[in-house]
N, C-alpha and C positions, 0 to 999 in steps of 0.2 A: 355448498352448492344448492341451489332453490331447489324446489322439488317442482315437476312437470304438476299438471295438473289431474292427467290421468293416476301417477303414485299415488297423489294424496289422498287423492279420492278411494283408491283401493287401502293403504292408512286407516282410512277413519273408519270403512266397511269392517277393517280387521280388531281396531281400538275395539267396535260394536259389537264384535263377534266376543271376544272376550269379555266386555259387560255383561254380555248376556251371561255367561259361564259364571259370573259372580268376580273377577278379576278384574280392580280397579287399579292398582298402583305398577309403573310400568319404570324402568330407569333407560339408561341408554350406554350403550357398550361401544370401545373405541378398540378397534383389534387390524393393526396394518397385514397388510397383503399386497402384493403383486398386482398391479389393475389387471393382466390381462388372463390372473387364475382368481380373480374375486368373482364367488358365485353372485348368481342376480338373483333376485328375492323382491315380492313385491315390500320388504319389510327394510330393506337395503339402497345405499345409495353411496356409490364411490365420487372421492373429492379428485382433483389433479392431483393429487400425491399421494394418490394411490394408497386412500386410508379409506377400510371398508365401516363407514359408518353403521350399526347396526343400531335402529331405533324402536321405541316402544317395545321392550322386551319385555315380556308379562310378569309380575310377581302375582301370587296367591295373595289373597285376600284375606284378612289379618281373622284369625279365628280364635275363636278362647283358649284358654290353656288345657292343654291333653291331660291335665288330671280332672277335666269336664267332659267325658266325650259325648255325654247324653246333651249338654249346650248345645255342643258343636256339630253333632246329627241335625240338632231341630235348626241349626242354624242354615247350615246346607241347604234341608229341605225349604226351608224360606226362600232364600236364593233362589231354586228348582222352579220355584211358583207351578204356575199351571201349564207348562214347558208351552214353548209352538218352535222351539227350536231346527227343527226337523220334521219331513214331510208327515210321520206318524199320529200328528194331532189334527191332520185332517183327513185318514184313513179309518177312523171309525174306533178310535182306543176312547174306554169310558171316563177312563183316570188314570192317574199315576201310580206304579209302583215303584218304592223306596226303598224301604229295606225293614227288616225286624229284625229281634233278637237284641239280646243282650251290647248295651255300649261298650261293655268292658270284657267283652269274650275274647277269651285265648285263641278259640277257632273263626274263623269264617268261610262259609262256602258260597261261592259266586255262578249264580249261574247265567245262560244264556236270555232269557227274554221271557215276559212273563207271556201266561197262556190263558184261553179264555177265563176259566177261575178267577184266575189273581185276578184278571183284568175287572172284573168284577167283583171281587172283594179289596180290593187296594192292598193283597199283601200276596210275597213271593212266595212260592210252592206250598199252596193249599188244597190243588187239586189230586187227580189218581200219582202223579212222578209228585210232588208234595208228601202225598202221606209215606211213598217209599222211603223219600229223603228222611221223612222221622223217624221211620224206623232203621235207618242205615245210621244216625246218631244214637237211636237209643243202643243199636248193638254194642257204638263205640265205648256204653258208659255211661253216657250226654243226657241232655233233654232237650229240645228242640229249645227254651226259653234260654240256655248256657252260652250258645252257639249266635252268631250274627248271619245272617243270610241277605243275600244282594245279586243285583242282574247285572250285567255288561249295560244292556238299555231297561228304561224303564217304563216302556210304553209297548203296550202288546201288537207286535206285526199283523196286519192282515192274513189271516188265512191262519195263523202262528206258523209265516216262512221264517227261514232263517233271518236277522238281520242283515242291511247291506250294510257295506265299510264305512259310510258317510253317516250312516246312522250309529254305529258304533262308535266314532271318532268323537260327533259331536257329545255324545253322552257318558262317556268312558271320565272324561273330568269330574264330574261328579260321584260317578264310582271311586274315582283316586282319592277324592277327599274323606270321602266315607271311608277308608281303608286306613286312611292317619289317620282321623280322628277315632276310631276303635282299633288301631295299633295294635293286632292279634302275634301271636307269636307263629301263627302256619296258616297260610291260606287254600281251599283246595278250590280248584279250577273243576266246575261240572262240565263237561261235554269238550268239541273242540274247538265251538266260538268261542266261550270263555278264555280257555288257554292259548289259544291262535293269538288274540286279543290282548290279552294281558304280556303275555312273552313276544308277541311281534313277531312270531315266526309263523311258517305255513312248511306243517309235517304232522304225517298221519297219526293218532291216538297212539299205536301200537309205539311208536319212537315219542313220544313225549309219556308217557307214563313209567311209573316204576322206578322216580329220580326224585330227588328235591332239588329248587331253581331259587335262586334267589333274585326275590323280587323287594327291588328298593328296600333293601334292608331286610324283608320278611321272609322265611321259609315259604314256597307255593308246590303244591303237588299236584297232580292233574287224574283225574279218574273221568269214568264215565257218565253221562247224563240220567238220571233217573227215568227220565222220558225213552232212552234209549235202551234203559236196562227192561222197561214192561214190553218194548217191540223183540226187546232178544235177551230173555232171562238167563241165557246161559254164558253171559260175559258177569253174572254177581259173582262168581267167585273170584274173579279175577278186580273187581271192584272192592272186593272183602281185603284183597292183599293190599291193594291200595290205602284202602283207612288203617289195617292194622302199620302197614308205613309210617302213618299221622301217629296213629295211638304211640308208637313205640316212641317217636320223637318229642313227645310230649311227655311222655312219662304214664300214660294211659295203662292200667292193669290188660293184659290178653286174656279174653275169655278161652278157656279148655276148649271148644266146641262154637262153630261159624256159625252165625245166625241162617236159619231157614227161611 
């Protein structure tokens, strides 16, 4: 059945929306339904017999092979260009934050959005909850250079407010990609944008920590914000349980004695 001209036009808005994200190759899916229980979608168009055409259904965009992840980082970030995807490249962000750390790290820690620092230096957790963060891996064992480190978004909010949802949506794909291509064995969620985000749920720190989730294959565990551990020093112990969690899953040695 033809498409109206209003569909197509929201189509090609979408086709664009996904260029942008780096997704060029798209197939098309045939799955019957019911006309009068087939959802509507601007991505959707039912025929008289009640066959819910689904079109332009996105595939990921062919990346090197995962025994490359250092490629396939820099490829990403190629893709990522100088973002304007979202209103934050015209609120006053200097540059992009990507990520560091090792391509081929066991660990990664994901946090929430970079803050004046990064934003200024182009790399995550370098300022005062930064050097926490190094020192909450050197307890683990680690070194900050071991370990891969990354944001939900990569451009610093105004004000450094939390992220909105639209800004994490649009950004959160490039995060996904970065997380296959350095393929870690435990991922840990900083703060509760992070984990809200990645797990899709909305439940307080207190019920999402102290578990492991699997995410698309990967171990993720969720602790506290480093930002949040210098406004209320008296949740590090309960952050300390948390990593020794990781450590133990890992095969990490337990130190006798919790870091100060």
């Amino acid at each position: 059945m033809p498409l109206d001209p209003a569909l197509r036009r929201a189509l090609a808005d979408r086709v664009r929306y996904y260029n942008d994200l780096g997704i060029y190759d798209f197939y098309r899916r045939t799955v019957i339904a019911e006309p009068e229980e087939a959802p509507s979608s601007v991505a959707r168009g039912l025929s008289p017999a009640g066959v819910v055409e689904e079109e332009f259904l996105p595939k990921p965009k062919p990346q090197p092979a995962a025994s490359d992840p250092a490629s396939t980082l820099r490829l990403i970030r190629e893709d990522l260009g100088e973002c304007t995807r979202c209103r934050l490249h015209q609120q006053g962000r200097k540059q992009i934050v990507y990520g560091v750390g090792n391509p081929n790290a066991d660990l990664m820690f994901i946090g929430e959005a970079p803050g004046a620092d990064e934003d200024q230096q182009g790399e995550p957790f370098v300022g005062r909850s930064g050097q926490l963060l190094t020192n909450m891996i050197k307890a683990m064992g680690l070194r900050r250079e071991d370990v891969y480190i990354a944001n939900i978004i990569k451009c610093r909010p105004p004000g450094n407010r939390a992220p909105e949802r639209d800004e994490c949506d649009t950004c959160s794909p490039f995060l996904m990609r970065q997380i296959e291509a350095v393929r870690p064995k435990a991922l840990v969620a900083l703060g509760a944008v992070a984990a809200k985000t990645l797990l899709a749920v909305n439940a307080p720190m207190s019920e999402l920590r102290g578990r492991w989730y699997d995410f698309r294959g990967t171990k993720l565990a969720v602790t506290y914000h480093p930002a949040f551990l210098l406004r209320d020093p008296r949740q590090k112990k309960e952050t300390w349980k948390d990593l020794q969690m990781v450590m133990k899953e890992m095969g990490l040695p337990l130190p006798e004695k919790p870091p100060e």
